[in-house]
C-alpha positions in Angstrom: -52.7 -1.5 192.2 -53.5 1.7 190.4 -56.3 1.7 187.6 -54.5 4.0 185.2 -53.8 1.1 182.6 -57.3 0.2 182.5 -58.7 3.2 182.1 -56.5 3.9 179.1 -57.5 0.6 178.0 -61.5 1.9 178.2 -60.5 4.8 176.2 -59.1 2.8 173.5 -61.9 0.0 174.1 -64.6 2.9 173.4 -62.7 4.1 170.1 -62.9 0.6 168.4 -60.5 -1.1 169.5 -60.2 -4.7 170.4 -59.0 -5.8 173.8 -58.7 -8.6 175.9 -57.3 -9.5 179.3 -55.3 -12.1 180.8 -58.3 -14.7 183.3 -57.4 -14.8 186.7 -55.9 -18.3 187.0 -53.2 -17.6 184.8 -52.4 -14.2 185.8 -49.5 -13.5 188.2 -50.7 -10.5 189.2 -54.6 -10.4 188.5 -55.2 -6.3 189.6 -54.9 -4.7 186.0 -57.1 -7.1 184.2 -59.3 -7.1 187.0 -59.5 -3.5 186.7 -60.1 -3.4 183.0 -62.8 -6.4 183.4 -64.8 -4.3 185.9 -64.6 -1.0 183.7 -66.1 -3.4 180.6 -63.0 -2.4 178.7 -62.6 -5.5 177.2 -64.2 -8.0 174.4 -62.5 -11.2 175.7 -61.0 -12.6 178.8 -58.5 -15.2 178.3 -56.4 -18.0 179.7 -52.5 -16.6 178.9 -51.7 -19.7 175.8 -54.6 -18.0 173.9 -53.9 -14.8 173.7 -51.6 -14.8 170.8 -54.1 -17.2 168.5 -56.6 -14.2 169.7 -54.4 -11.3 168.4 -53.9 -12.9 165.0 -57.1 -13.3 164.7 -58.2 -9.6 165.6 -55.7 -8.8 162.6 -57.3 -11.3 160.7 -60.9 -9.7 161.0 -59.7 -6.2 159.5 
């Protein structure tokens, strides 16, 4: 797996945005997020059924 996504996602990550990725053991395919995870381009790592309580609340905190 390339590391293209998560280096886009470090970019955004060190502009302000908020970012999470998917934990490993309920990933599919864990090589992005692990990606993103090692560059510290993200703010939370997450089991999959709480990512979408997580977005609303990053909209919630604007």
């Amino acid at each position: 797996m390339g590391d293209d996504g998560a280096r886009g996602m470090k970019t955004m990550h060190d502009l302000g945005a908020r970012c999470i990725a998917q934990n490993e053991e309920t990933c599919v395919v864990f090589g992005m997020p692990k990606e993103a995870i090692k560059l510290q381009a993200v703010d939370d790592i997450l089991p999959l059924e709480s990512m979408a309580r997580a977005i609303l609340q990053f909209d919630s905190r604007a």
